[in-house]
C-alpha positions in Angstrom: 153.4 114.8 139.2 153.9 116.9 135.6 156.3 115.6 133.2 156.2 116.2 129.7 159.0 115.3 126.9 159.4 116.8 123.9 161.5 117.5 120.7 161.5 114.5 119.2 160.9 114.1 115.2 162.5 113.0 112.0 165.9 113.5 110.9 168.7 112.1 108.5 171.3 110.3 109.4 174.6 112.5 110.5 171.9 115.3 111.7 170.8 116.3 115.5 168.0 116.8 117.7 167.7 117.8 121.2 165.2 116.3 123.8 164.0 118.4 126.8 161.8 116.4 130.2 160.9 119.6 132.3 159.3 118.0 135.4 157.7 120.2 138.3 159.9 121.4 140.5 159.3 119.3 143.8 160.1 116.1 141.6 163.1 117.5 139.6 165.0 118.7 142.8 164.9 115.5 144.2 165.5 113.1 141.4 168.4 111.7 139.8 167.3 111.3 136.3 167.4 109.4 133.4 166.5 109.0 129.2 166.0 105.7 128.0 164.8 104.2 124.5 162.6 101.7 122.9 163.0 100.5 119.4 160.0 97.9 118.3 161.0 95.0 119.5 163.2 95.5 122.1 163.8 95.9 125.4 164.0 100.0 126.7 167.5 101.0 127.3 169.4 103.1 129.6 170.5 106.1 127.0 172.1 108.4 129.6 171.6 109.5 133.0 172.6 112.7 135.6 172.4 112.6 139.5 171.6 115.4 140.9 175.1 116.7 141.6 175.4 116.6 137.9 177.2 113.3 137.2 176.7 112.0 134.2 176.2 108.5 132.8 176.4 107.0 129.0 175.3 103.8 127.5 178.2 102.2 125.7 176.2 102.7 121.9 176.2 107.0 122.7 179.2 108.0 124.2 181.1 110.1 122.5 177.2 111.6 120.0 175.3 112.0 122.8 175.0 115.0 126.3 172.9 114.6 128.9 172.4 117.9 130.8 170.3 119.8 133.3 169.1 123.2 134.3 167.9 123.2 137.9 166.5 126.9 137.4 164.3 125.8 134.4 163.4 122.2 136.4 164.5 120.5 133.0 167.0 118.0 131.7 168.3 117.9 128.1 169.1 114.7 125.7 171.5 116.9 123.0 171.9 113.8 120.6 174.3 114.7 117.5 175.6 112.4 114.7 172.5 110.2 114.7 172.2 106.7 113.0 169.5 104.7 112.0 170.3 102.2 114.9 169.2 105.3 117.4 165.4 105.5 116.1 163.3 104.6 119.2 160.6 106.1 121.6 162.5 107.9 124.0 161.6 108.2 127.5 162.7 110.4 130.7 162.5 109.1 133.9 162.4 110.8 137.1 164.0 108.5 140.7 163.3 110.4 143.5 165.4 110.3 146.9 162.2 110.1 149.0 161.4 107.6 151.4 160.4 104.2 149.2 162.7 106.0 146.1 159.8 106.2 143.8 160.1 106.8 140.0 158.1 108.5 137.4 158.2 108.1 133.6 157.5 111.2 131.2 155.5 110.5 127.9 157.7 109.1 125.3 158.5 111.0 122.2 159.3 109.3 118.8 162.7 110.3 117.2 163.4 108.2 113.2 166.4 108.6 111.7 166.5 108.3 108.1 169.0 106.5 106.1 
């Protein structure tokens, strides 16, 4: 199984980045999948999810800044994550549940985004 994250970094406050998990290809046409966080010391959070059809999910703290997206013909799904606060600096993680048999789940990297006050 290949996952890798990217596109984390530094910003300021107000700014944007965009996170991409590309996955290979017999994972990420069978998954539902999902980015979480995890700021130092707390628990990892569900940031935002989208099934495989394309529905999409928010956690209550993003809605409205935040766009979970995929592109099944790049085997990729995007975090776009506009007016950031300080509150959203974290590791962020993807992670990939399958519909086989026994549903199992992989977890790409995390990558470190800080937003600057």
């Amino acid at each position: 199984v290949q996952i890798k994250a990217y596109g984390g970094g530094l910003v300021q406050a107000g700014g944007s980045l965009r996170l991409s998990c590309a996955a290979s290809r017999n994972i990420f046409s069978i998954s539902d999948v999902g980015w979480y966080r995890q700021a130092p010391g707390k628990q990892r959070e569900l940031v935002a999810s989208v099934s495989r059809a394309g529905s999409t999910n928010y956690g209550d703290s993003v809605k409205g800044r935040f766009t979970i997206s995929r592109d099944n013909t790049k085997n990729t799904v995007y975090l776009q994550m506009n007016s950031l606060k300080p509150e959203d600096t974290a590791v962020y993680y993807c992670k990939f549940e399958t519909w086989a048999l026994g549903r199992p789940h992989y977890w790409g990297q995390g990558t470190q985004v800080t937003v600057s006050s």
